[in-house]
C-alpha positions in Angstrom: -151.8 -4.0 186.1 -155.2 -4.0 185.2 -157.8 -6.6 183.4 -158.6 -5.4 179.3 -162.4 -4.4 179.3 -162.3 -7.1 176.2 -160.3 -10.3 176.3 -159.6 -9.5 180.3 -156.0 -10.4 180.1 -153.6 -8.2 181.9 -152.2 -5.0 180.4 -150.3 -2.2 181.7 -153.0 0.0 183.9 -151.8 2.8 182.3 -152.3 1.4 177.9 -154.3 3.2 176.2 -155.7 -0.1 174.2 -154.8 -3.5 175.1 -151.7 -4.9 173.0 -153.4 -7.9 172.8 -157.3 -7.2 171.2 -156.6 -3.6 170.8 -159.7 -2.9 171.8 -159.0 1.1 173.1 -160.0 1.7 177.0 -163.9 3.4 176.6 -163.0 5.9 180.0 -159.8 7.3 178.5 -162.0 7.3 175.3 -164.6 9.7 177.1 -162.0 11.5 178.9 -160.5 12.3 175.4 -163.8 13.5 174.2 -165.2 15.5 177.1 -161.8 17.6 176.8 -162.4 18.3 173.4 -165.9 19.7 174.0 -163.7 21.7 176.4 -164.0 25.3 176.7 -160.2 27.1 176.8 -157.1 26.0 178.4 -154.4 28.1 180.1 -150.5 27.6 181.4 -149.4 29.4 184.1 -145.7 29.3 185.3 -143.4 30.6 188.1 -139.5 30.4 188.9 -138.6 29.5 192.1 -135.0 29.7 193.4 -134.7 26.1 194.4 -133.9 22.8 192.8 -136.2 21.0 191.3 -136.1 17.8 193.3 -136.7 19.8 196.9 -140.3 21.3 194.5 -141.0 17.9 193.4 -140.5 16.2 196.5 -142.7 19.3 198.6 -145.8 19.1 195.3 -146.1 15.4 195.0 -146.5 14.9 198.9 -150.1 15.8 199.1 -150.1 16.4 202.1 -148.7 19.7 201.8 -151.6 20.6 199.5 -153.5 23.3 201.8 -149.8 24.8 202.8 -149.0 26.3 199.1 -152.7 25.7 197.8 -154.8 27.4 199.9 -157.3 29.1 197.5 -157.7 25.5 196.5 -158.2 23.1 199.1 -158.7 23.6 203.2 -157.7 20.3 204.2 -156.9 16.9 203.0 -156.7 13.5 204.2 -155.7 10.2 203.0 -158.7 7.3 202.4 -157.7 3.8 201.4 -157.4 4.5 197.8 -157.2 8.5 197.4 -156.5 11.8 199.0 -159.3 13.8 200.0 -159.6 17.2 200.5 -161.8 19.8 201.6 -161.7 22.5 198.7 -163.9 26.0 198.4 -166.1 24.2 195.9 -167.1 21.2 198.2 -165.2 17.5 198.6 -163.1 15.8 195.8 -160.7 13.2 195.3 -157.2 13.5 194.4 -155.2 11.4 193.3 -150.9 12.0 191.8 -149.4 10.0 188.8 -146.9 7.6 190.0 -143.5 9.2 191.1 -141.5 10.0 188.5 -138.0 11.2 187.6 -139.0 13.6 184.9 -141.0 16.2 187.0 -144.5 15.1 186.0 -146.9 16.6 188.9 -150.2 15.5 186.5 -153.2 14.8 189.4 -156.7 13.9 188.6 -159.3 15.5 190.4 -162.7 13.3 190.6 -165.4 15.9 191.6 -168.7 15.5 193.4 -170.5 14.5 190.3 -168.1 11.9 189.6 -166.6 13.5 186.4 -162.5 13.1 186.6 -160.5 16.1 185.6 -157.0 16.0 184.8 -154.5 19.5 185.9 -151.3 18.3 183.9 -148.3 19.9 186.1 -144.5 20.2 185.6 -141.8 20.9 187.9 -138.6 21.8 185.1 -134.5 22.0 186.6 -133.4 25.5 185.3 -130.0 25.5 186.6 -130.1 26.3 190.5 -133.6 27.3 190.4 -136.7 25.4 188.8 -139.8 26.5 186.0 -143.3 25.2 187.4 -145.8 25.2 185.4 -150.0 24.3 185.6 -152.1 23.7 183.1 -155.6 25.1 183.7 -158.7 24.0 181.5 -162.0 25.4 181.1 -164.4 22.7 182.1 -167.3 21.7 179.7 -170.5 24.1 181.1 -167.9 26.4 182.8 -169.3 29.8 182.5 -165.7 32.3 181.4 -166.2 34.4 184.8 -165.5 30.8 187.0 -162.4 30.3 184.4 -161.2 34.1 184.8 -161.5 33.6 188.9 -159.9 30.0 188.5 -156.9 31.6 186.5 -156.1 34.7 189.5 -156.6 31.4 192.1 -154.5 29.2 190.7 -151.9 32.1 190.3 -152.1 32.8 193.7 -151.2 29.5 195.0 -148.2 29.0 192.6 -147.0 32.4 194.3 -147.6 30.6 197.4 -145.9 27.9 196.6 -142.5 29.9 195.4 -142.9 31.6 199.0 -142.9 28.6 200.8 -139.9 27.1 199.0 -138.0 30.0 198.7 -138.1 30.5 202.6 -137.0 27.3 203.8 
C-alpha cells in the first residue's frame, strides 16, 4: 500500500491512478513517456529443457544473477530495500516484481543517474521444457552500436542461463 500523491488515502502500490480522486501516479506518467521517446525494442527467447517453476524459482532469486548473467552484472548484494550489483557499466539497483504464479520475471533497473528502466521478462511452461523470453529496449540517447552490443550480451547470458539449468 502506498499514500495517493492527491487525497493521500491508501491505494494499491501498484494503481496506476488512485480509485478514489483518480488523479493518475506522475512517475508511472514519466515512465510511460520516456519509453515512448524510446529508441527500438527487441525480444529475445531461448528453450530450455526444464520446467518452468525450477527457471522461475533459479531467475527470481537474485542472487544467482552473476551465475547465468555474467556479461551483465559481477556481483550483487542485498541493501535494506534493493539488490545491488556491480554490472560492466558501473553500480545499479535492482529490484523483482513480487512473486508471481504466472512467470512474470519484469525487474526494474534504477541506474546511476537515477532514471528507472524496466526489462519485462517471462519464463512460459512448454510441456517438459520452458520458452524464456527478454525484452530489450533502446534507451532514450542510446547510440544503435550500445543497443547492437546490448542485444549479442543479453543473448549470451540467456545461453548461459539454459546451460546452467540444463546441467543441474
Amino acid at each position: 500500500m502506498k499514500n495517493c500523491p492527491g487525497c493521500e488515502r491508501k491505494i494499491d502500490r501498484y494503481s496506476i491512478a488512485c480509485q478514489y480522486c483518480g488523479r493518475v501516479e506522475e512517475e508511472r506518467q514519466k515512465r510511460k513517456s520516456d519509453s515512448l521517446r524510446a529508441g527500438k525494442s527487441i525480444t529475445l527467447s531461448i528453450s530450455i529443457d526444464c520446467k518452468s517453476r525450477k527457471v522461475y524459482r533459479f531467475v527470481s532469486s537474485l542472487v544467482n544473477l552473476p551465475k547465468w548473467a555474467p556479461a551483465f552484472c559481477l556481483s550483487i548484494k542485498k541493501s535494506k530495500k534493493n539488490w545491488i550489483a556491480q554490472t560492466t557499466q558501473g553500480q545499479v539497483q535492482i529490484r523483482m516484481e513480487q512473486k508471481n504464479n504466472l512467470g512474470v520475471l519484469d525487474h526494474y533497473i534504477t541506474l546511476s543517474k537515477g532514471k528507472e528502466a524496466l526489462v519485462p521478462m517471462r519464463v512460459v511452461e512448454r510441456g517438459a521444457a520452458s520458452e524464456v523470453t527478454f525484452t530489450l529496449f533502446q534507451l532514450p540517447g542510446m547510440p544503435e552500436e550500445d543497443f547492437e552490443r546490448d542485444i549479442k550480451l543479453v543473448g549470451q547470458d540467456l545461453k548461459s542461463l539454459k546451460r546452467i539449468l540444463e546441467k543441474n
